[in-house]
C-alpha positions, 0 to 999 in steps of 0.5 A, a space after each residue: 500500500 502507498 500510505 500518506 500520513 499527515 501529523 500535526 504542525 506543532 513538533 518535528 517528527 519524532 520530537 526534538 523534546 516533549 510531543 507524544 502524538 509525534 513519537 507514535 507517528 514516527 513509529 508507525 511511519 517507521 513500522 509500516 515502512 519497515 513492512 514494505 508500504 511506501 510512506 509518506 509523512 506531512 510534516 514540518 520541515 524540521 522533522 527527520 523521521 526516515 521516510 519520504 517527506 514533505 511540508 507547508 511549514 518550514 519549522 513547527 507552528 505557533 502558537 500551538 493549538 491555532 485553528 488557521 495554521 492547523 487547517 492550512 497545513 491540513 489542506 496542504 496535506 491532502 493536496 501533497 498525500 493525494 495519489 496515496 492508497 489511505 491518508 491517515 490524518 492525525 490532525 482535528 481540522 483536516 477530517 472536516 474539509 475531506 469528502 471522501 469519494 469513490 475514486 480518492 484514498 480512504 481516509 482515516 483519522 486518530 482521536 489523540 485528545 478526548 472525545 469532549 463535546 465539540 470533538 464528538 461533534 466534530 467525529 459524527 460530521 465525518 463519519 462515514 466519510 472518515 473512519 475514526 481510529 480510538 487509542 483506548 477502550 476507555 477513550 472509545 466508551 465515552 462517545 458510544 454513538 461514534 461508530 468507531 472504525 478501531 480501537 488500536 491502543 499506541 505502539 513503542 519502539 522496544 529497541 529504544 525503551 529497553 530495560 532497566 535494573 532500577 536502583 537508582 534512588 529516586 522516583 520520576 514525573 514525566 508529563 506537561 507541566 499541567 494541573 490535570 497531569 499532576 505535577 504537584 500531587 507527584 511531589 506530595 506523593 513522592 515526599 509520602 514515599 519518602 523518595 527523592 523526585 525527578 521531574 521531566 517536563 515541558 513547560 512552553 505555553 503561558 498556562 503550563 508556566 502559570 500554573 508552575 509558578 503558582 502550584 509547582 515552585 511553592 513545592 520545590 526543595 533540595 528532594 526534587 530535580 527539575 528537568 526541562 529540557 530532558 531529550 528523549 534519549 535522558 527520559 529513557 535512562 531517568 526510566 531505566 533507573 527510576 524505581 517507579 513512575 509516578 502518574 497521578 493523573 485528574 483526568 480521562 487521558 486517552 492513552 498515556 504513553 508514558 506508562 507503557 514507556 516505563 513499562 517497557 524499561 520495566 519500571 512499575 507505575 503509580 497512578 491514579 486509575 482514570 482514563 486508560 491506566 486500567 488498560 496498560 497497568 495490571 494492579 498489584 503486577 506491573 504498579 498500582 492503581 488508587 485514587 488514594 494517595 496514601 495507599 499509593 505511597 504504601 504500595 508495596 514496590 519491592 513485590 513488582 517483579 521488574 521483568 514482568 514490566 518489561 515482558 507486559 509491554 512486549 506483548 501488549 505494547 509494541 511498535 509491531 503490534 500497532 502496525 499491524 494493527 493499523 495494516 489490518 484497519 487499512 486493508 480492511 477498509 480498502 477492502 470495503 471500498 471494492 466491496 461494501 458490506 450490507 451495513 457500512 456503519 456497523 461493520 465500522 464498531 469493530 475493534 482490530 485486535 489487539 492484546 489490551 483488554 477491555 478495562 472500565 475506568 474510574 471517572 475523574 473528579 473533573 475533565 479536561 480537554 488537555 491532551 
């Protein structure tokens, strides 16, 4: 197959720094690659992910989030993507200004945020013209009158995340620096531990430094090192040494691929059980869940065997398991495209196949539309 994909204008493909959506991106177009289609990614012209590329803007847009940036670059992407099989479109504005027809590539897209009210008024517009890829169960159910092409949960690049024997003294935080992410709830849960924290973050946006000045740097002191500019490289060995990750998350997140990420360096995770941290951490195996921070400090960390970690996200995490994953989405909807089934929308609920379980999450105390 000839695959477009679209990514959003904001980071280079993989990320310099922070940038989640971008990292799965390069790994799909990596891992799709890697099994024989030919990729082509839309992108910023800073990005290196090694395949085929090509752009509007010569380096990432600001400011991050903008509706006129965001849908220019989307346009121009359809136009650059056009002779592809399927474009796969990870971007919100894009999905809106394609009419799907018989002759063009078929279209998918990813939800990467949460399906918020606006959002799943965007997705009912689309459908069917579109076929709209879930990153977790969890994600899925909060929109159930979404005909949900697949749920297909995030892959990781395992060579790169590799294992880790821990021992290193301290505690970690990976995330923006945001009220919903919890930065300030891993420092009173660290100091509960009695463990030493580090912090890996990125704070570049006006609310992500507000809210540090005003809930963060009050807590500071000699147990806690902040780390800003981390590169992915660091943020792997902080995880390799770290003697469990700390997630206490206020919000639905979709996916948080940070977990999988500790998971795969076999560092067990602390975390609060919304969104879909049931689908990536087994309680009482690879971490703990609780929306109680004392149990979580309590949590028996010397009883999580560290390989196990390492054997979870192999089999339920990995790069080779989201591509194919995705190659099967594609096949099957070009498949449906020669020969549509007697109920297009219908056939459209089914999830691919994947080794994450349906799990029901607990509900947050308030939700947030920060991805």
């Amino acid at each position: 197959m000839e695959i477009g994909l679209i990514a959003p204008p904001w980071i280079a493909v993989p990320p310099p720094f922070y940038g989640g959506t971008e990292e799965v991106i390069d790994n799909l177009a990596r891992g799709l690659a890697g099994r024989g289609h030919s990729v082509r990614l839309f992108t910023v012209g800073t990005a290196t992910c090694p395949v085929r590329r090509s752009w509007l803007f010569d380096g990432p847009a600001h400011p991050m989030g903008a509706t006129v940036p965001e849908a220019a670059h989307a346009l121009a992407g359809y136009d650059a993507l056009i002779g592809c099989d399927v474009i796969h479109d990870h971007t919100v504005a894009g999905p809106l200004s394609w009419a799907r027809t018989a002759h063009g590539p078929v279209i998918v897209t990813t939800n990467h945020g949460e399906f918020t009210p606006p959002m799943r008024e965007i997705y009912a517009r689309v459908v069917p013209r579109v076929a709209v890829v879930a990153i977790s169960y969890s994600q899925r159910a909060a929109a159930p009158e979404i005909p949900v092409a697949a749920v297909i949960p995030h892959g990781i690049d395992l060579d790169m995340y590799t294992f880790g024997p821990g021992g290193g003294g301290y505690v970690l935080f990976v995330g923006r620096m945001s009220p919903d992410k919890g930065a300030h709830r891993a420092i009173q849960l660290a100091r509960r531990m009695g463990r030493r924290l580090v912090i890996a973050s990125k704070m570049w946006e006006i609310d992500e430094r507000r809210y540090f000045d005003q809930q963060v740097r009050p807590l500071l002191g000699p147990d806690i090192s902040l780390r800003l500019r981390a590169m992915p490289a660091d943020i792997v060995e902080l995880l390799r040494y770290a003697e469990a990750l700390l997630n206490p998350i206020l919000w639905p997140e979709p996916f948080g691929l940070v977990m999988a990420e500790a998971l795969a360096c076999g560092t067990p995770v602390l975390a609060f059980p919304y969104g879909a941290a049931a689908e990536i951490v087994d309680d009482g195996c690879t971490g703990f869940l609780s929306d109680d921070e004392r149990q979580l400090a309590a949590a028996p960390l010397a009883s999580i065997d560290r390989k196990v970690c390492r054997s979870a996200a192999e089999q339920r995490f990995s790069l080779e398991r989201m591509t194919v994953d995705h190659e099967r989405l594609y096949a099957r909807l070009l498949a449906e495209r020669r020969d549509p089934p007697p109920n297009r929308d219908r056939m459209r609920i089914v999830a691919v196949d994947s080794n994450v379980p349906t799990a029901t999450a607990a509900s947050p105390p308030h939700a947030s539309n920060v991805q």
